[in-house]
N, C-alpha and C positions, 0 to 999 in steps of 0.2 A: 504494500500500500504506500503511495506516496503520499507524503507529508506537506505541506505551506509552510517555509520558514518566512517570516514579515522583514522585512529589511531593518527594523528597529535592535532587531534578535541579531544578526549580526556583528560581528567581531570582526577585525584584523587577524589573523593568527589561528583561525580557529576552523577545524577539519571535521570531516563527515566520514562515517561509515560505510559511506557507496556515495558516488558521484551524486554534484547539485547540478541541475537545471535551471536556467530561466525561466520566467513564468509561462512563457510557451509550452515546456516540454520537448523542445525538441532541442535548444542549444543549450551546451555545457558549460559551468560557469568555474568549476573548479572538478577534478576527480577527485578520485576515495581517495584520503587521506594525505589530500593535498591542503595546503595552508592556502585559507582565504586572505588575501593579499590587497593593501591599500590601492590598485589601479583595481580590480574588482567592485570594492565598494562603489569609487568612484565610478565606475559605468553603470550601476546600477542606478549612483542616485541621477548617471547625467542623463540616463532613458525614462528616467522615473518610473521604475520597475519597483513595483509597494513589496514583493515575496518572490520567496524561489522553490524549486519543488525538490525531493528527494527522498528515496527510501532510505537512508540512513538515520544515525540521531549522530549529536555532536560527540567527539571521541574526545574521553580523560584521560584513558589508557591505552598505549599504544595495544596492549593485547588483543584489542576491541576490534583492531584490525584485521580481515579475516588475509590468510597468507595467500600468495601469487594463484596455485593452484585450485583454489575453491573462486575464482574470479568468474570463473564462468558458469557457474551458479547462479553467481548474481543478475546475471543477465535478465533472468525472467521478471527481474523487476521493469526491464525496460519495457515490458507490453504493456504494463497496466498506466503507460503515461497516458494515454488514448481514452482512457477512462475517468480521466480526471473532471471536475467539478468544472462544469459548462462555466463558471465564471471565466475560464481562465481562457476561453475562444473567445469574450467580450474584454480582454486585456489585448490592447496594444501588439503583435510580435515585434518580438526583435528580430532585424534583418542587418546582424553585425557586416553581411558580407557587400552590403550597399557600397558599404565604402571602396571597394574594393571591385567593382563591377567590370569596370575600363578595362583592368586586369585578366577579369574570366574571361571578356571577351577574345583575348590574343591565346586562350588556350590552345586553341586548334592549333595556332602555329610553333607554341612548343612542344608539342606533344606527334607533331610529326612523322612520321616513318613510314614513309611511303613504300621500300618494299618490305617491310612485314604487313601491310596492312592490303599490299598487291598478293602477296601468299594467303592471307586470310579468305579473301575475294573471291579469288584464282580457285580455291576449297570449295565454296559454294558454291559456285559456277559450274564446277566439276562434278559434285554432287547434283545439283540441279540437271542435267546432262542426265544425268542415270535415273534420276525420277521420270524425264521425258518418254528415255527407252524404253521404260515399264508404261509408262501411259501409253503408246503408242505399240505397246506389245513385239517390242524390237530384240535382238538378242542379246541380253544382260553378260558381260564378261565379270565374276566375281574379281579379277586381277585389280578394275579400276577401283572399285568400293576398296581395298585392302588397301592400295596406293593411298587412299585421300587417309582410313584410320592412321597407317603409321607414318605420314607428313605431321596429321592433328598432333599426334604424341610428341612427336620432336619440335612441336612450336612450344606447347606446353610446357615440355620439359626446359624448353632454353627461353623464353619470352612469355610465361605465365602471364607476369601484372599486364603488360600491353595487349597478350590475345584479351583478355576479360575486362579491358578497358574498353576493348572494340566491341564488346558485348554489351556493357553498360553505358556507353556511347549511341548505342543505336545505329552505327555507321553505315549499314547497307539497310538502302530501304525498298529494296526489292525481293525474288526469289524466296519469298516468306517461306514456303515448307522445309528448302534447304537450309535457307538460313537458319531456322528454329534446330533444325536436324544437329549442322554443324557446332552451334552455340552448345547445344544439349550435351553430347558428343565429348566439348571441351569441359564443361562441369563436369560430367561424369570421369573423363580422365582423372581430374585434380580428387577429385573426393577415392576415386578407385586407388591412386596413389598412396593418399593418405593413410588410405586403410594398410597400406604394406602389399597388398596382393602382386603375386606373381606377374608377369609381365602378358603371358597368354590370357590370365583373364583380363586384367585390363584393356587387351586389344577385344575383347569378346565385349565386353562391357561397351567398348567405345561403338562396334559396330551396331552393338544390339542399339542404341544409340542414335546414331546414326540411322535405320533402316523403321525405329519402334513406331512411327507412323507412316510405314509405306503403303498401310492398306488404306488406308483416306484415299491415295491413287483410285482405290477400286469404288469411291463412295461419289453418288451421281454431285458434279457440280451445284443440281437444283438443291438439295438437300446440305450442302455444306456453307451454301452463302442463301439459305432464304433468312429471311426478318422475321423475328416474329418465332415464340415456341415450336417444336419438333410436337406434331403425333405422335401415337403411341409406335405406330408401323415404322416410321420418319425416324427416330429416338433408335427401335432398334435395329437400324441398317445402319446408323449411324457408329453404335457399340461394337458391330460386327467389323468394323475394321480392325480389330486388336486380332480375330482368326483370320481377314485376310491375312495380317503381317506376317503370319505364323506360317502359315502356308506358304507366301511366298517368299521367305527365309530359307525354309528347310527343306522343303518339298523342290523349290526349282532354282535359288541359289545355291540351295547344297551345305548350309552352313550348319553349325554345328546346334543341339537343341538349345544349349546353354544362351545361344543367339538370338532364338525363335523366341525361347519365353521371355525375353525383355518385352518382345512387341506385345503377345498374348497378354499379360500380367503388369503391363505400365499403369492400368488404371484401377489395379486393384490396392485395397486401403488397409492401412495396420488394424485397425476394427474392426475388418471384417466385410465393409458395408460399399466396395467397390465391386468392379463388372472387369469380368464373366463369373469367372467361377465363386467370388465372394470368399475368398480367401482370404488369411489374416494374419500379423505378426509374421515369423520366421517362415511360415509355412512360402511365404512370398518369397521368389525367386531373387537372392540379393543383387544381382543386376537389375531388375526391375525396379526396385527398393530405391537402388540409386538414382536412375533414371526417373523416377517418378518424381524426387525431389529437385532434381537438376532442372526438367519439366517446367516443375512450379516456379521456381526461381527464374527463370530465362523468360516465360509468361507476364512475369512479372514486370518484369527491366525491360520487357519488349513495346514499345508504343500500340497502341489497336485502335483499331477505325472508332470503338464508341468509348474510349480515355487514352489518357495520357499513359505514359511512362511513370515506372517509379525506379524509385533512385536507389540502389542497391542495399543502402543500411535500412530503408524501410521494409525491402522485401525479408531483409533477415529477421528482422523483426516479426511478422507477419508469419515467416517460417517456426520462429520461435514458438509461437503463441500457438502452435497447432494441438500442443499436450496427446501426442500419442492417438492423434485421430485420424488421421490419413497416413503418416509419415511414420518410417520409423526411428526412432527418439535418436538412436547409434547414430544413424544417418545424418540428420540434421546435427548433432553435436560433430560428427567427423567435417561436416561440409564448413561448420562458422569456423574450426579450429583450423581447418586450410585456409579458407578466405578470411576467417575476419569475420567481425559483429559490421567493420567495415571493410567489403568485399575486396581483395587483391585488384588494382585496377582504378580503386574508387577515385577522385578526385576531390580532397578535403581541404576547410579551413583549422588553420591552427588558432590556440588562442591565442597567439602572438600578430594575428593578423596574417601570416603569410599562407600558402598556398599551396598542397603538397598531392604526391600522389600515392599510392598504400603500395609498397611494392612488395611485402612479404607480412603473414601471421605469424603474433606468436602463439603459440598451441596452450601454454601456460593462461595470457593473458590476452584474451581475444577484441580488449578494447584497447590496448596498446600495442600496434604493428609498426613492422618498417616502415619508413615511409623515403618520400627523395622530394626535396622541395622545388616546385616550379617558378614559384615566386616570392621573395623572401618579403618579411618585414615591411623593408625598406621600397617594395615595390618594382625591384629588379627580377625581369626573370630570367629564367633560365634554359637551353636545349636540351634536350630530353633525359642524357646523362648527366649532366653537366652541376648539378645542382646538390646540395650536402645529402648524404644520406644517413639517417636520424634512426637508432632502434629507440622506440618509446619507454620499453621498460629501462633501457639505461639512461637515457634523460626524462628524468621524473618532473619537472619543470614544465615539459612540453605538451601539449596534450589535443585530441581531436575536440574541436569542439563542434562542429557538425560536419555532415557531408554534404557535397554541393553539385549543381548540376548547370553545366556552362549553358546549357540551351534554354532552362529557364532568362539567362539573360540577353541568348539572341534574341527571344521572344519582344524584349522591350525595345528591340531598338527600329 
């Protein structure tokens, strides 16, 4: 439960048991067991910000501090900011990053890289190409699908933060079924990773991945873009694409079953209460498992014709808060403890003002990642290496104070 601290109740000096918020809930105003600091007060009174929000209480004893390891525990305080006390949507937000806007704006051209971002493309394209052949009933060579899985791995492995930046980017806004494919694909990689697995299954995982909505191919265009609820009959030719996939994995790609059931099984839920078979917990094929969460996530961070985009710490969030209902609980703690509470990729403000990008998790502490600054302080920025690279939990000083999204600011211009 988050708490209202009044601004009167504040100190100089004086630290919390889990990170403070502004009265928004969404930006940070100090972390756990950081010293609230005389520029702090001062912005508080200069926005005239009356309270701050936090699930902790003030610390007398260091003991009170829970150690590195139990950090990600805490985490589940972060969903119930959402929940708070409708006064606090008729407060003012803070938009610390106004200041700084001119700045977001030149993102795109630090952030640069034209031929990884030509390999990334160059993937869907090629992917795209093989959904055709299937549409058009042409003859499928398994050689090219294997060629794009283990390119995906070897970007992943050498270019993690920038593939996942071009995720959370939105970059290509075409080839939506590949694209989704590909994106998917890459999540699944980095979580398959995490988990330690062998090398075979992770290429198994990437394809199943890759291929786990190829039966939508076989689902009539009328029924995939009408407006308006599915019929009962509409509804379920719609589900029956998880036995296309299956089918044409195994039966006429030839891949292996461990492949097949990611497609079958992507939409089945840790409860029980997904489609086909309503299977549940471990009984679910752990490729699927992962995929299913990769899935959600990429849905997420992806733009669609009726919203927006969301910006990848809120989808963690949203993943978070799932309590064992779709997802399996492994799964989602493996996925934030490789990306982040803020996703590998992300694009954040510091509370120093300056401007950074999340280039690595720490698995200890999934609110304090590496990061590589694009634009410091002072306003200066920087080419895409070029800029300090900061591990969080060793400068305790430093800290995210929210994540940011540069297209909200092309928006205003």
């Amino acid at each position: 439960m988050m708490n209202k601290v009044f601004r009167n109740e504040l100190e100089e000096g004086m630290r919390f048991t889990a990170p403070v918020f502004f009265d928004d809930g969404e930006n940070m105003l100090v972390s756990k067991g950081v010293a609230i600091k005389s520029r702090e007060l001062a912005a508080l009174d200069r926005w005239n910000i009356s309270f701050v929000l936090t699930a902790g209480k003030p610390v007398t004893d260091d003991s009170q501090l829970a150690p590195a390891e139990e950090e990600f525990a805490e985490l589940d305080e972060v969903e119930e900011l959402d929940e708070e006390d409708e006064t606090i949507a008729e407060t003012p937000k803070l938009d610390a990053i106004e200041y700084t806007s001119e700045q977001i704006l030149k993102l795109p051209e630090v952030l640069a890289n034209d031929e990884l971002y030509r390999a990334y493309h160059d993937l869907i394209t090629s992917l795209d190409s093989v959904f055709s052949d299937i549409r058009e009933k042409r003859e499928i060579r398994t050689r090219g699908i294997d060629r794009i899985v283990n390119e995906l791995l070897t970007l992943v492995q050498s270019n993690r933060s920038e593939i996942v930046g071009f995720i959370l980017g939105g970059d290509v806004q075409e080839y939506e079924l590949a694209k989704s494919s590909i994106n998917i694909a890459i999540l699944s990689i980095i979580i398959a990773i995490h988990l330690e697995l062998p090398r075979h299954r992770v290429l198994q995982i990437a394809t199943g991945a890759l291929l786990h909505d190829i039966g939508m191919l076989k689902v009539p265009d009328t029924i995939i873009g009408k407006e308006g609820p599915l019929d009962e009959s509409e509804l379920q030719l719609m589900r029956s694409h998880t036995f296309y996939g299956y089918k044409m994995i195994v039966n006429e790609l030839l891949y292996a079953d461990e492949v097949g059931k990611a497609a079958v099984q992507h939409h089945e839920r840790w409860d029980g209460e997904g489609y086909p078979g309503r299977l549940s917990g471990q009984n679910i094929d752990l490729g699927a498992r992962i995929i299913s969460v990769a899935d959600a996530f990429e849905a997420m961070v992806s733009p669609k014709a009726y919203r927006d985009s969301m910006v990848g710490y809120k989808a963690m969030r949203n993943l978070l808060s799932d309590n064992a209902r779709r997802f399996d609980p492994d799964i989602i703690k493996a996925m934030i403890q490789s990306m982040g509470i803020y996703p590998v990729g992300s694009i954040v403000l510091m509370n120093n003002s300056s401007i950074a990008r999340v280039l690595e998790s720490n698995r200890e502490a999934p609110l304090r990642p590496v990061i590589r600054i694009l634009i410091d302080e002072f306003a200066r920025p920087f080419t895409l290496n070029e800029g300090e690279k900061i591990n969080l939990m060793e400068n305790r000083t430093l800290f995210i104070a929210r994540a940011i999204d540069p297209a909200e600011y092309q928006k205003r211009t």
